[in-house]
Every structure is written in C-alpha cells, then in structure tokens.
N, C-alpha and C positions, 0 to 999 in steps of 0.2 A: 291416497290418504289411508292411512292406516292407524289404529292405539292398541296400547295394550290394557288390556282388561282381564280384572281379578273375578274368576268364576269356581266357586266352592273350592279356597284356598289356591289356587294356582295360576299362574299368570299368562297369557295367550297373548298374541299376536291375533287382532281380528283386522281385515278388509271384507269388503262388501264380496259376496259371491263365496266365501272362501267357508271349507266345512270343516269343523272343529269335533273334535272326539274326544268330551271331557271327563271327568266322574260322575256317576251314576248320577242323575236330579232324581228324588224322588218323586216328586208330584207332577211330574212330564206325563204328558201324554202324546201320540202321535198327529201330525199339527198343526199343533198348540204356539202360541206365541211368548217369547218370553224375553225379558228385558233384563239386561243387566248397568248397573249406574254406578257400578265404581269400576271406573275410567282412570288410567295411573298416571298414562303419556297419551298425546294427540302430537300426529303427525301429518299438516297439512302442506303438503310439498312441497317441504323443506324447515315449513315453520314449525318450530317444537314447544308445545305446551306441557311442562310437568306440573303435575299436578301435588299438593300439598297437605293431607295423602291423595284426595282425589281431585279431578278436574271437576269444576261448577258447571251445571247442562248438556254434560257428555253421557251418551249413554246407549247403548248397543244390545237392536233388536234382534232378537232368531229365532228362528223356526226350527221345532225338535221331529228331525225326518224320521228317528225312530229313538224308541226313548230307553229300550234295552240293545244294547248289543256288546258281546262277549267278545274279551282279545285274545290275544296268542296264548297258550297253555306255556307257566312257565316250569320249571321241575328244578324241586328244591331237596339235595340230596345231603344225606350227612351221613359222615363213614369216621371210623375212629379204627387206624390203621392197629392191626396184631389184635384187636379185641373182638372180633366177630360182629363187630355193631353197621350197619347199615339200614338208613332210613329213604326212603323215594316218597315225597310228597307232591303234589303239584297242584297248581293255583290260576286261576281263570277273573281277570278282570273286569268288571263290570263298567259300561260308559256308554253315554247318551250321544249320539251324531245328529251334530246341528250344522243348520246352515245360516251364515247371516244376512240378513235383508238390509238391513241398514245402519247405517255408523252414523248418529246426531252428535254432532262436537260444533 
C-alpha cells in the first residue's frame, strides 16, 4: 500500500518504513512526530482512490530522524564569453529526513 502525499508544496510517494528527504520543516525537531493530511492518491493493492483535492481520513504519520540536514553543493557558474566576466556561486540545500511509521487510509 502506498499514496502520494503533499508535504510543503511537493508531492511524495510515501510507504510505511520508507525515508523521505523533504524541504526544510521549520518547527521539527529530532523525534518528533508529525502528521501530514492531505493525501492526493491511495493505493490499496491495486485499489485506487483519487482524491478530490484530497482523500477523506487519509493521513501519513513520521518521525523527523533529524530535522537539519545539508545536500549536495551545487555550483552555479556564469561566464559571458570575450568579456572577461565570470562568476562561481554555490548553493547548499537544506531538508529534513523522515521516516514514516504509518499510512492511515
């Protein structure tokens, strides 16, 4: 059984066991339990409930393993050829790893 669920604008694929690395939650702490209720799709093996926007009594608990962690550095370069112009920026992602405990649908 598996749904997708919308957690601070973006859409996941959650099952039970499975650990998700979303954007940043603020008010997480290390854990902490937390629930998310808008549920898009339910998929009970095989049976599919879409929801309209969301599924009624669905709703997907987890646990924040830790509530800061940093992703890949990415490097954001701009160059404007024959002008002498080059810039090196780079940029570090912030996101919360959860794990989920349980899928109520």
């Amino acid at each position: 059984m598996y749904v997708i669920v919308e957690i601070n604008g973006q859409q996941f694929k959650a099952e039970e066991g499975k650990k998700l690395f979303v954007q940043h939650i603020q008010n997480a702490e290390g854990g902490a339990t937390v629930e998310f209720e808008k549920v898009l799709l339910v998929d009970n093996n095989g049976t599919v409930t879409v929801g309209a926007p969301t599924v009624e009594g669905a709703k997907v608990v987890c646990e924040v393993v830790s509530p800061l962690v940093k992703g890949k550095k990415v490097l954001v370069f701009h160059k404007k050829r024959r002008k002498g112009y080059k810039k090196l920026n780079g940029h570090r992602q912030q996101f919360t790893e959860l794990t989920i405990k349980q899928v109520i649908a």
